[in-house]
N, C-alpha and C positions, 0 to 999 in steps of 0.2 A: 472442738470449738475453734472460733477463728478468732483472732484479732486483725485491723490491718492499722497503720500508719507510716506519714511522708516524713522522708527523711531526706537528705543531702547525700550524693554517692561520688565518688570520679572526682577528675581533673576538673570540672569546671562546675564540679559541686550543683548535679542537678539535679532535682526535686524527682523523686521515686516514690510508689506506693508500695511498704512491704507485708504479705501476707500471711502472716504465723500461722501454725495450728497447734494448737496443743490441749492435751486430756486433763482431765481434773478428776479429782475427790475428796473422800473427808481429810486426807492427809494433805493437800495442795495440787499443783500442779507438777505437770511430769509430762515427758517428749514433745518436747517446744522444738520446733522446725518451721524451719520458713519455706514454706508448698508456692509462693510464687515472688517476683519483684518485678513492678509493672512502670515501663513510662511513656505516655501517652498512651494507652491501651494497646500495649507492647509487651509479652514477656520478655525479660531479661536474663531469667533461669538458664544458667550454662555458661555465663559471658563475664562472668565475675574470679578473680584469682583468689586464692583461697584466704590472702589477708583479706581483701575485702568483703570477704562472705562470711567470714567472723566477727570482722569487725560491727555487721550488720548482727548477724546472729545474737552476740553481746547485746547490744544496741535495744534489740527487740525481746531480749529478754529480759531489760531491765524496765524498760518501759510495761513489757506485762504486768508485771510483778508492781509496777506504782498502779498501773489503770485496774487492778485485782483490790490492792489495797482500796484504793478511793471508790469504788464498785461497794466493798464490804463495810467500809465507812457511811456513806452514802442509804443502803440499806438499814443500818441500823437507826441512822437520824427518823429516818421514812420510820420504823418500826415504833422509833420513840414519841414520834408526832402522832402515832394513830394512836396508840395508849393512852 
């Protein structure tokens, strides 16, 4: 599965699109990696120091982890309306 979303990156803090993938099941999610980071329809894969590609990694995996919640939240109102 993919998520993507823009974040702030660099010295002059400019707006990037980053593109997770990660698997799921009954138990949650699992190998959450970021397969690209785009700006202006640019990959930037490679070009990044390892603080900042953590610092992104964290970033985007907490952000899953809210946009997962509000996804399963979200479905059960829908569930509760059609009831």
């Amino acid at each position: 599965m993919k998520y993507e979303f823009d974040t702030t990156t660099g010295e002059g803090s400019v707006i990037v699109t980053v593109v997770m993938e990660y698997e799921r099941d009954e138990d949650g999610t699992y190998n959450e990696n970021i397969s690209d980071v785009i700006y202006e329809k640019v990959s930037l894969m490679g070009l990044f120091t390892d603080a900042q590609y953590r610092e992104l990694e964290m970033e985007g995996t907490m952000r899953l982890s809210s946009h997962l919640l509000e996804e399963a939240d979200h479905a059960k109102i829908v569930a509760y309306d059609y009831e």
